[in-house]
N, C-alpha and C positions, 0 to 999 in steps of 0.2 A: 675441729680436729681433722688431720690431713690424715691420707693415705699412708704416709711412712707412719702413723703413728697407730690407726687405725684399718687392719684387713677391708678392704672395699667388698660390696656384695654382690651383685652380678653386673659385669661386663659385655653390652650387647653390642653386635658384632654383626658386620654387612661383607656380601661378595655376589659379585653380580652373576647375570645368568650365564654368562660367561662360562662359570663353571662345569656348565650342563658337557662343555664339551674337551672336560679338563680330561688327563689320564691319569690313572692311581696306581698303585704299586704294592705288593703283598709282603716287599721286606721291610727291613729297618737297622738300626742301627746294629753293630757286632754282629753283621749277619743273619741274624735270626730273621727268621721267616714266621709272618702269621700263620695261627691256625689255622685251617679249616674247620668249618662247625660242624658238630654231629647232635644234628637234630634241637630240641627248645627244652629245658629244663623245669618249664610250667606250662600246664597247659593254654589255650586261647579258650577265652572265657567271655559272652558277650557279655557287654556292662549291663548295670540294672539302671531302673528309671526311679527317680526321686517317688514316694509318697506323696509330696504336695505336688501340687500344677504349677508351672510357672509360665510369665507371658514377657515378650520384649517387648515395650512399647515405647514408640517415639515419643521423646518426655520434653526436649528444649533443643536449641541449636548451639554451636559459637562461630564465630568468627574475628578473624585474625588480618589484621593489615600485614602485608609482606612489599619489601619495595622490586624496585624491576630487576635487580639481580637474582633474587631468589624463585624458586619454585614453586605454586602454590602447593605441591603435594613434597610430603618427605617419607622416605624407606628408610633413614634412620632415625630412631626418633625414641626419646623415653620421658616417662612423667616420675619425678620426684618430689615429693612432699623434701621441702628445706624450710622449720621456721615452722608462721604461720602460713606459706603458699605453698600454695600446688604449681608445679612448673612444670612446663611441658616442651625439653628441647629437641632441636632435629639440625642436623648438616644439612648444610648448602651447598652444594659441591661448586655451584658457580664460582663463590667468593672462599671458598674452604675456611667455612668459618662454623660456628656451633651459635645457633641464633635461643634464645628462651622466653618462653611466653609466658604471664600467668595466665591459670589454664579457668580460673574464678572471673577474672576480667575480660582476657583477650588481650588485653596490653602488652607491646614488647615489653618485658625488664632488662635485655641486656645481651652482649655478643663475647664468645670468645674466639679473637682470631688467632689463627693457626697460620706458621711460615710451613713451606713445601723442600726447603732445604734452608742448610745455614749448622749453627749449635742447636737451632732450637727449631729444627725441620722434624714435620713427621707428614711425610709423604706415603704416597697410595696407601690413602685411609680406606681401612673397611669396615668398622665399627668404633663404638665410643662408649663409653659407660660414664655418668654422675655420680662421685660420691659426695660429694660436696665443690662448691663453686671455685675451691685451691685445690682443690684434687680429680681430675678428668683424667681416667684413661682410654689411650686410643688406642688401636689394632690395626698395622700393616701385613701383607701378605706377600709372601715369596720374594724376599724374604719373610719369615715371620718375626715380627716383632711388636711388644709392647711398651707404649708410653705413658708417662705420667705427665699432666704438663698444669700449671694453675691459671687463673683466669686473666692471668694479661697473655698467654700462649704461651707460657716459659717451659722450655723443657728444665722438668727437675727428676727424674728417673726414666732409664731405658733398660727393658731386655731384649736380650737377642734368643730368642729359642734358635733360629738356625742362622748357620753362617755361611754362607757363601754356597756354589752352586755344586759342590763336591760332596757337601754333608746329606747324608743317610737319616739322619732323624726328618719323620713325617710334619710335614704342613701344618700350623693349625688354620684351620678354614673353617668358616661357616659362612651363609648368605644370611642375607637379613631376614631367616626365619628362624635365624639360630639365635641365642644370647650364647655371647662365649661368660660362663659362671664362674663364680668365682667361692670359694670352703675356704673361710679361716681356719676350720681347726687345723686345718691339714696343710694352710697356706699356698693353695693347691687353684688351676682353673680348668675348669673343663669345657669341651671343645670338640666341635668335627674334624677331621685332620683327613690326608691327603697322600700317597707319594707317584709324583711322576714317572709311572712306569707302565702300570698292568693298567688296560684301556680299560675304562670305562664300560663298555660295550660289551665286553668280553665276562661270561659265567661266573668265570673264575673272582670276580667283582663281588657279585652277591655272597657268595660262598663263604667269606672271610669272615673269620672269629674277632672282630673287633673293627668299629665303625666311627668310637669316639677315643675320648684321649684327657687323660687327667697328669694335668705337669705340673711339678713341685716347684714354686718359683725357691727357694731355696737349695736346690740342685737340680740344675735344669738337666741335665743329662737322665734325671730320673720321674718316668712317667708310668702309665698304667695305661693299655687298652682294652677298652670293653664295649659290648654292643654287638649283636649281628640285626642284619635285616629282617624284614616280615617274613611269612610264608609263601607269599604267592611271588614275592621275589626269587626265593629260593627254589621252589619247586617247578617243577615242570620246564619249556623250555624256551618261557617270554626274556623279551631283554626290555627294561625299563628306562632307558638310554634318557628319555626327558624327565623323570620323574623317580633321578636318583638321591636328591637333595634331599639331605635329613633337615626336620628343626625340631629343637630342642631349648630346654633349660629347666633348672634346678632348684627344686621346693626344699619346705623343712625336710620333707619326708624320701623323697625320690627325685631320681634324674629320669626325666620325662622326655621319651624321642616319638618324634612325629613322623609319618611316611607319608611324602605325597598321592602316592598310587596305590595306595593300601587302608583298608579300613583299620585298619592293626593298630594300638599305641602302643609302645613298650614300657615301663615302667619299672627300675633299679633302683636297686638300696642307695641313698644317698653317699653314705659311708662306703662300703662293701663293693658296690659296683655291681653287685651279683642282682640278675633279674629275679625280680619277683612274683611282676604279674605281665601278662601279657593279655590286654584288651583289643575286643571287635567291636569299636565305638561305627559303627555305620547310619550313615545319613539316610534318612527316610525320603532323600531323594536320588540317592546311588542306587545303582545295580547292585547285584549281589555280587559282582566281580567285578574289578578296571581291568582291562585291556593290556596287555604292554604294547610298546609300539612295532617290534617285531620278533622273529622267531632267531634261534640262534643257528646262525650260516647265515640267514638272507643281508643283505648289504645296507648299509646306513640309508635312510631316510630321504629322499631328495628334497627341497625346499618347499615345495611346494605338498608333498605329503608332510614334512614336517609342522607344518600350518595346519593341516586338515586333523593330523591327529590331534596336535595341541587346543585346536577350537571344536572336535566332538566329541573326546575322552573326558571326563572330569576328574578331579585331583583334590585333594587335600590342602589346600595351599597354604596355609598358615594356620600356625596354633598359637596361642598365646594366654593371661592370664592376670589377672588384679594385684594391685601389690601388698596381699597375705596370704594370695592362693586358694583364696574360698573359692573362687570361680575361678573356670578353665573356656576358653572360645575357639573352636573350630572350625572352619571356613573350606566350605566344600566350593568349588570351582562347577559350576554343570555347564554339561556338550551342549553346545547351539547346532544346529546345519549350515554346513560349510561351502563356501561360495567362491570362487576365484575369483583375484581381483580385490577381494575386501576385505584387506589385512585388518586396517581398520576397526570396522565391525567386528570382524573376528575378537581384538583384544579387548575392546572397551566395550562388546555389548555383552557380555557372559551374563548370566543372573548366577546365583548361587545364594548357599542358605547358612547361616550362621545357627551350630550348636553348643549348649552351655552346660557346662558341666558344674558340679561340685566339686570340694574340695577330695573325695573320694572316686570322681569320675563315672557319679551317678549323673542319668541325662536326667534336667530340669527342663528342658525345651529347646525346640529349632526354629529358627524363623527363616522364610524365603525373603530373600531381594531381588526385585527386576533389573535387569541389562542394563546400560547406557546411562544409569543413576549415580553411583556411585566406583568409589576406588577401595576396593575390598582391600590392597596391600597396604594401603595407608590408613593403618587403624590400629586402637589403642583402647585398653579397659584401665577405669581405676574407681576404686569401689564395685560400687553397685551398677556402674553405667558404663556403658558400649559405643564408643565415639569412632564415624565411620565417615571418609572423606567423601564428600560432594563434588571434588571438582573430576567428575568424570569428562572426558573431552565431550564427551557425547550427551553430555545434560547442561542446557541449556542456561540455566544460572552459573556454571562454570565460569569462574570471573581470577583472570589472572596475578588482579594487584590483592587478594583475597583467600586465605586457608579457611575452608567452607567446611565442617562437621556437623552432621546430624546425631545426637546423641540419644539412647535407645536408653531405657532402665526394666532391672530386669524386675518384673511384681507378681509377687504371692497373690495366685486369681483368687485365692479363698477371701485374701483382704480386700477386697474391692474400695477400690479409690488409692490404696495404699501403697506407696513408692516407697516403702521400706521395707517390704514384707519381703528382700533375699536373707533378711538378717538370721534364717535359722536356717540358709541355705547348705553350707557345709558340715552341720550336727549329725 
């Protein structure tokens, strides 16, 4: 069953960092101006800790042949059960093509390529969602636009949310820590969104009553925005200029938004959009406050501070989750000391700790990783297990013609021995 016949379910969506230095804008379309928010409608409530103990433990590896066009690591990437396989696709940006692995074997199964213009161009790809192997949609940006296209790369549906460089309707964006989502009932996808005007930098940034965006692919002119930022965004008078990138996406229950420079997760009615809960999920290896990068007046960052903050601040960097939502993965980034000269080091030796939540966002466990090991942005849960790229430049098996993962499972220490004991993780 295709996409025109069947509502697709979430649409994950990439935009590179790029954005960090994009400018936003506080109107929209008919003039109207966002809100300003006045204050949080629930209070910040630290999360609780599961009753059982739980442990990650390095359980198996995989590996994947890749030829010399491709790159051994991918930042877009998703696993779909089609069938009896697990599949596990990612873009190539080399060849702009969607490569699929099984994820049980490691064998390729299969490529979809993509033209960059033409009838059946879909150019500056930022993300791509699977709902079946005739039904792939993709996500351009600025313009924004979404494609349908099937597995010989045929375009068979386009929309255009904005059109040309005059329209007033906001961006949809997100980076690859976003899934842009997708609501049948409501035929609806939600999304980070964007408008070219009001800097980044500027107060008035955080301020704003609305940070996501839910569009009616049935009249696109009609959307909803909802969202503000954490507290320590809001309050006082840091500017979070590298560490304004939301990620997000959508359970049964809730639209779940991540903050990089915040311990905060927010959590909204899936329906309703109205927040419900607002969590202090903090890593047992954070401080009790991030940093911003500066004060409001002092002047942007020069490159070389902009390295120094980015390699001793830690950050939230990714969130993500299994596909039924029992578990939730949180990926704290931690400060190294900072050295001129060694851009390098700087990127690829970080250590940082992965923590695991429940289907309620009760902590089951954290586990640390050391520096230079791994690629924390090139990771993926399904099930029970926690698949986390190896080919760090800076670790030594790092092998080019090869997609290298270590897979973690998470186990109930009460059951000893036993790699199925997540199964009452979310009760």
């Amino acid at each position: 069953m295709s996409i025109t016949q069947q509502k697709p379910g979430i649409v994950y969506a990439w935009l590179t960092i790029a954005l960090l230095f994009t400018s936003f804008c506080l109107s929209c379309e008919h003039g109207r101006e966002f809100e300003k928010m006045e204050g949080y409608p629930v209070p910040l409530n630290v999360a609780e800790k599961a009753k059982d103990s739980f442990e990650l433990i390095a359980s198996d590896s995989l590996r994947m042949e890749v030829d010399r066009t491709t790159k051994n690591v991918a930042y877009m990437e998703q696993v779909k059960v089609l069938g009896q396989d697990t599949l596990y696709f990612f873009y190539n940006p080399g060849n702009h093509n969607i490569q699929y692995y099984n994820l049980n074997t490691g064998m390729k199964e299969g490529t979809i390529q993509l033209s960059s213009d033409g009838p059946n161009g879909v150019p500056d790809l930022t993300g791509f969602y699977v709902h079946n192997l005739d039904s792939v949609l993709f996500v351009s940006y600025m313009p924004s636009r979404i494609y349908l296209v099937n597995r010989q790369g045929e375009l068979t549906k386009k929309w255009n949310f904005t059109e040309g460089t005059k329209s007033l309707k906001p961006e949809l964006t997100t980076e690859y820590f976003y899934e842009l989502t997708y609501n049948a009932e409501k035929n609806a996808i939600n999304a980070w969104f964007h408008h070219p005007q009001i800097l980044i930098q500027e107060k008035d940034y955080y301020l704003r009553k609305g940070i996501c965006i839910e569009v009616y692919l049935d009249s696109l002119d009609d959307y909803k925005i909802f969202g503000v930022f954490p507290e320590n965004y809001t309050q006082g008078d840091g500017i979070y200029d590298f560490y304004s990138e939301i990620g997000g996406y959508l359970t049964p229950k809730y639209h779940v938004i991540n903050f990089m420079g915040s311990h905060e997760v927010h959590l909204y009615d899936r329906e309703s959009k109205k927040m419900v809960k607002r969590l202090k999920l903090k890593s047992e290896f954070a401080s009790e406050s991030i940093s911003p990068s500066r004060k409001i007046g002092q002047k942007e960052l020069d490159i070389r501070k902009q390295d120094e903050y980015m390699t001793t601040t830690p950050g939230y960097m990714k969130m993500m989750h299994n596909e039924d939502f029992s578990l939730h993965y949180r990926i704290l980034k931690h400060g190294v000391s900072f050295r001129i000269g060694d851009k390098k080091r700087h990127f690829f030796n970080k250590p940082f700790s992965v923590a695991v939540y429940d289907s309620e966002f009760r902590l089951l466990t954290e586990k640390e990783f050391p520096g230079g090991t791994y690629d924390y942005y090139n990771s993926f849960a399904h099930g029970d297990k926690f698949y986390l790229s190896l080919n760090n430049e800076l670790n030594e098996i790092n092998d080019e013609d090869y997609m290298l993962f270590e897979i973690y499972t998470l186990v109930n220490e009460s059951l000893a021995g036993n790699l199925n004991g997540v199964s009452n993780a979310g009760d």
